[in-house]
C-alpha positions in Angstrom: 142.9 244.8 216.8 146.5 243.6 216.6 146.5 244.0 220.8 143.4 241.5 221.3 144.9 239.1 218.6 147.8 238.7 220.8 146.6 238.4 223.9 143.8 235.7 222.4 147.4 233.7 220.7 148.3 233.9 224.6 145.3 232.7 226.2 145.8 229.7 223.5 148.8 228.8 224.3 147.8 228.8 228.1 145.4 226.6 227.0 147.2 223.9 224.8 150.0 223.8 227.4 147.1 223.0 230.0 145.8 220.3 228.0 149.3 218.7 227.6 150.1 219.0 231.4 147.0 217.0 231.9 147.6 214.6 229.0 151.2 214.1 230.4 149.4 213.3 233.9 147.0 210.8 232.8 149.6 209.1 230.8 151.8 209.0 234.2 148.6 207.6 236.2 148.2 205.4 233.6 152.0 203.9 233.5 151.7 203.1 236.9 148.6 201.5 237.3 150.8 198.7 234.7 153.8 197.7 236.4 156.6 195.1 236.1 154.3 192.7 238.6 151.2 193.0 236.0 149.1 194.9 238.9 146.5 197.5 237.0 144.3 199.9 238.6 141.0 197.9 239.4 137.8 198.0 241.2 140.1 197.3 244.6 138.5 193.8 244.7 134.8 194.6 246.2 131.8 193.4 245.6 129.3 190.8 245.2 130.7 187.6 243.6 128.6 185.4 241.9 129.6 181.3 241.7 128.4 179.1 238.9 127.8 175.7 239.3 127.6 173.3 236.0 125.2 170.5 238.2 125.3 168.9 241.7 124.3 165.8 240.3 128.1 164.3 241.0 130.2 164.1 244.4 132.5 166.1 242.8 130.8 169.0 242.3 128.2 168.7 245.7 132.0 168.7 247.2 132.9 172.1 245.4 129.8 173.5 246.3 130.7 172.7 249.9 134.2 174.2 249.7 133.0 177.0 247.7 131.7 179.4 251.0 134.8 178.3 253.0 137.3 179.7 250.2 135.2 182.6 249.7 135.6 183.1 253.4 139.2 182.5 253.6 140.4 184.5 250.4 138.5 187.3 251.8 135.4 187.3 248.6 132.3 188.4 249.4 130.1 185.2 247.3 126.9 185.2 246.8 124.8 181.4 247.4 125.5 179.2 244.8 123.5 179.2 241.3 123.3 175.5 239.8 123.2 175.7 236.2 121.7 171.6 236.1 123.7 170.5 233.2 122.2 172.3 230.6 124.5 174.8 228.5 121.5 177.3 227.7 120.4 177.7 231.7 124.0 178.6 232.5 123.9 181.7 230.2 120.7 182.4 231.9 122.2 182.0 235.3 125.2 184.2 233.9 122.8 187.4 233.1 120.8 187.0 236.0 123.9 187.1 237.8 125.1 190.1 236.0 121.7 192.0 236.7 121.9 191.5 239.8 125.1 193.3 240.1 127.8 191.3 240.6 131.4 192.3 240.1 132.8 189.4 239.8 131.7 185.9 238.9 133.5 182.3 238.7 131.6 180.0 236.4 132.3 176.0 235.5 131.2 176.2 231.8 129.3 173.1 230.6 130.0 173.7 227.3 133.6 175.1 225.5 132.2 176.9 222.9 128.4 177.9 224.2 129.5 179.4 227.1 131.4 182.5 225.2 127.8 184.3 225.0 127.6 184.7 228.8 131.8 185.6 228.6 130.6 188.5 226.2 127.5 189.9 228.3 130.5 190.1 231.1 132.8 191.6 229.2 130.1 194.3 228.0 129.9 195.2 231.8 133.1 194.9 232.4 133.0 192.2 234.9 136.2 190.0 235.5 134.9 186.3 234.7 136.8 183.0 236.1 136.7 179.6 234.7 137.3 176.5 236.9 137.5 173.0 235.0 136.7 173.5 231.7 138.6 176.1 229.5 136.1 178.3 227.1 136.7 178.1 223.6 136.4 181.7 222.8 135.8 184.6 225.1 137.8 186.7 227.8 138.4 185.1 231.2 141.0 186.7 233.7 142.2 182.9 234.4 141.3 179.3 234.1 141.6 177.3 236.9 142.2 173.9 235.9 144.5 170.5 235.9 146.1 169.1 233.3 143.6 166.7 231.4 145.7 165.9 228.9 147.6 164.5 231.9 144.6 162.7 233.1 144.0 160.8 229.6 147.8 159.4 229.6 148.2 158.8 233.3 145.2 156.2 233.2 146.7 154.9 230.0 149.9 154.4 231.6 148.4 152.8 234.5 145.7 150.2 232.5 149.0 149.6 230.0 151.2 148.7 232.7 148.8 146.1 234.0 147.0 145.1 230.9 149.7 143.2 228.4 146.9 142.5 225.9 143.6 142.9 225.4 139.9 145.0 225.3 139.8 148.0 227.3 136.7 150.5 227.5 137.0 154.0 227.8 134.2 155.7 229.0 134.4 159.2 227.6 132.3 162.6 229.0 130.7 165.3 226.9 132.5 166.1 223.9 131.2 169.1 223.8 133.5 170.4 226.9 137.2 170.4 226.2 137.9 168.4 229.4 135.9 165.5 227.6 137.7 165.9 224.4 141.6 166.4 226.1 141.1 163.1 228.3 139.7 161.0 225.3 142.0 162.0 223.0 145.0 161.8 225.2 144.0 158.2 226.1 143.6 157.0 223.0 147.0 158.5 221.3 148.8 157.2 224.1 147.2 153.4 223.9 148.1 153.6 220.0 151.6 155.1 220.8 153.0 153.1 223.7 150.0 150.0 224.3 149.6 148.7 220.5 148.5 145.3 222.0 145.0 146.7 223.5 142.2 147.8 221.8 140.3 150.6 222.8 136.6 150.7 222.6 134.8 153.9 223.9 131.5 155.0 225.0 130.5 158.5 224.7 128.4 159.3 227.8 128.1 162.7 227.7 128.6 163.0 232.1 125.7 161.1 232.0 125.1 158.1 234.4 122.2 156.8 232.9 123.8 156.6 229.6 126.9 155.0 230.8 124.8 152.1 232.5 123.0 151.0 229.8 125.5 151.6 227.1 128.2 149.4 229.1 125.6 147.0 229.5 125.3 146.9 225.8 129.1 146.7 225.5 130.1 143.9 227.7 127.1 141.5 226.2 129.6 142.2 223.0 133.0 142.3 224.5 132.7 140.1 228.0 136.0 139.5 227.5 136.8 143.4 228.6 140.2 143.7 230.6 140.0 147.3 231.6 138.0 150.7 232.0 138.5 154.2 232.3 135.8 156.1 233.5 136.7 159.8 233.0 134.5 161.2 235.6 133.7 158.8 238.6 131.8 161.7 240.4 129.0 160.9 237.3 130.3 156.9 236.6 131.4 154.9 239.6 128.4 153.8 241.1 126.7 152.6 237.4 129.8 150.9 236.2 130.1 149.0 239.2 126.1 148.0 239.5 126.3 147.1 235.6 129.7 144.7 236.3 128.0 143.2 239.8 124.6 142.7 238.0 126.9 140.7 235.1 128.9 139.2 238.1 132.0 141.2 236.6 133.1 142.4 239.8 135.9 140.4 240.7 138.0 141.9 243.3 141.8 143.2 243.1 143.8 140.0 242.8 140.7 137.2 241.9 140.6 135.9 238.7 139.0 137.9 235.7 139.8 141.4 237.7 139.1 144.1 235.5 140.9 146.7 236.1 139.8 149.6 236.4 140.8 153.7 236.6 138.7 156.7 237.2 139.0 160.6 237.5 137.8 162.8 240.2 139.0 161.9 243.4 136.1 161.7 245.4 135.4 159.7 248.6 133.9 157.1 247.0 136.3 156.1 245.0 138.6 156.1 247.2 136.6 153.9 249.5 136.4 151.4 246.0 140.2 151.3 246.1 140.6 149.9 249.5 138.0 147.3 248.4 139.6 146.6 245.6 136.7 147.2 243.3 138.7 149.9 241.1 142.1 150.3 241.2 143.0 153.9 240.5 141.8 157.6 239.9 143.4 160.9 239.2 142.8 163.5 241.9 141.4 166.4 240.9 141.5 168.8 243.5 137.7 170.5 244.1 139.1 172.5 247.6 142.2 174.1 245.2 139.4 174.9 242.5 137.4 176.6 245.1 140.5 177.9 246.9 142.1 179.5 243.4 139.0 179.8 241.5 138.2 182.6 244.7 142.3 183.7 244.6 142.1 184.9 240.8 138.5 186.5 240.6 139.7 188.7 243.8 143.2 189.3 241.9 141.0 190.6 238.6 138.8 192.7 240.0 141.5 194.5 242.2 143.0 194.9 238.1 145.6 192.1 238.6 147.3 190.1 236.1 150.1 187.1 235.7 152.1 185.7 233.4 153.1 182.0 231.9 155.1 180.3 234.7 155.7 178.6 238.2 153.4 179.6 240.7 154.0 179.3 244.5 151.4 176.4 244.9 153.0 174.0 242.7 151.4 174.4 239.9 151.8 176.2 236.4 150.4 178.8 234.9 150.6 178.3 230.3 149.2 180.6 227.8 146.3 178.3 226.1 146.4 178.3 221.9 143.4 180.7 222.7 145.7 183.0 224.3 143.7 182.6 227.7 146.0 181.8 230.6 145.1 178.4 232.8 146.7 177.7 236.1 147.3 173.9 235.9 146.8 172.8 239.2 148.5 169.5 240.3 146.1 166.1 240.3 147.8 163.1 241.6 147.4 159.5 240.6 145.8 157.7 244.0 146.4 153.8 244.3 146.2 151.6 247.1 150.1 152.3 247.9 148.8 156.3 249.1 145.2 156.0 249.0 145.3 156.8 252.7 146.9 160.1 252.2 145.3 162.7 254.7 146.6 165.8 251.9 144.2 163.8 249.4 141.1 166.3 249.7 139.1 163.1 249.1 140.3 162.3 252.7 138.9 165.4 254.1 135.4 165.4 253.3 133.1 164.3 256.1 
């Protein structure tokens, strides 16, 4: 009896000291699939990618659409046609699991709203695929990486402008969903900076929601009140140009740069179109914002996640900056220069390049 006890204590011990040695090597594998370049074992970046389009009612986001196939080409991602989600925050979730049942392993969306969108982020994280964001940062929700500009920057660089050209006055700021955080960043920055640095103008807004419709008739409404109206900032002229402009023609408001009772006006986006108004002289400004980089990165990072990848806060090596949000989510702030008539004509200005 005492014999088979000990040979049982040394088949045991065999078997603990097994179990360790394998412990000891899956601890190894797992220390280095996380190394000092924030590279973790992944899926080695295959797969179906699916691309989520908030509407392709704008310029803007027809010319992201456009670039979306030729960065998925370029960055080597294997994305599947374009889904459009048509501005409405309950189809995109829908467009999210249909996306997922499909198969995907990857999938770069454009919320429409901040805080909705966090119910398609869960159903991804439940299957464990790597979601990026491109323009609008969620509220809540894991994403490997937002891919976004600054628009905080956006708010105070058309303050600075209008400010700078404006002594005095009425100026109207026509403001996009609140419901997105890009809406709420470029409003809020706009108006802090007018109170901060512009005390002389007042700042009347109009929330349009991305809407073109709504802008129209609501500016119409606006100018019967106020025709004495200086300035506008239209934070999305992809959705705003064309309506601002037929709303100040049909009140024969559209003086050019330079003739008397010139408003002046800025935009955001960066599309053709406004550029074209600039040369005119029909608007004076817009803030770039770069729809090939958001393609181009937006493809970059969803590749990086599902290969395991991750970065840090910091400088990256295409100019731009990558900062831990309050949410803890990292964005890559992407560079969006102001375009006047001094470099309007600038053949880097993606705006330039579209045919």
């Amino acid at each position: 009896m005492a014999g088979r006890n000990v040979r049982n204590t040394r088949i045991a011990s065999r078997a603990v000291r097994a179990a360790a040695a394998a412990a000891c090597a899956t601890l190894v594998l797992a220390a280095c699939g996380s190394t000092k370049d924030s590279v973790s074992s992944g899926g080695g970046g295959t797969g179906k990618v699916g691309v989520i389009l908030p509407l392709l009612t704008s310029p803007f986001w027809q010319s992201y659409n456009d670039y979306v196939p030729k960065m998925a080409k370029s960055e080597g991602v294997d994305a599947l046609k374009t889904v459009n989600s048509n501005s409405d925050p309950s189809q995109q979730i829908t467009d999210i699991n249909n996306q997922l049942n499909q198969g995907v392993k990857g999938l770069v969306v454009a919320p429409l709203d901040s805080a909705a969108i966090a119910a398609g982020l869960d159903q991804a994280e439940r299957k464990g695929v790597p979601v990026v964001a491109v323009d609008v940062a969620p509220e809540k929700g894991k994403v490997a990486m937002v891919v976004r500009a600054n628009n905080v920057a956006y708010g105070e660089k058309a303050c600075e402008y209008l400010g700078k050209q404006i002594p005095s006055g009425k100026v109207v700021q026509i403001m996009g969903d609140l419901a997105s955080v890009n809406g709420r960043e470029r409003s809020e920055a706009f108006r802090t900076c007018v109170q901060k640095n512009y005390p002389k103008l007042k700042v009347l807004e109009i929330p349009a929601k991305w809407e073109s419709d709504t802008a129209a008739s609501k500016l119409d409404t606006l100018l019967n009140a106020n025709p004495d109206i200086k300035g506008i900032y239209m934070q999305a002229g992809g959705v705003y140009l064309a309506p601002t402009l037929q709303t100040l023609k049909s009140k024969g408001m559209l003086k050019k740069t330079g003739q008397a009772g010139h408003i002046t006006i800025v935009s955001n986006d960066g599309i053709p179109q406004e550029f074209d108004a600039i040369r005119k002289g029909e608007i004076d400004a817009t803030v770039s914002q770069p729809a090939d980089a958001y393609a181009k990165y937006g493809m970059y990072y969803i590749k990086a996640a599902m290969q395991g990848k991750t970065f840090k806060p910091g400088p990256t090596d295409h100019d731009s900056e990558i900062v831990k949000l309050p949410s803890g989510i990292l964005e890559d702030q992407l560079p969006a220069p102001l375009v006047t008539k001094d470099n309007v004509d600038d053949p880097k200005l993606w705006g330039n390049t579209v045919k």
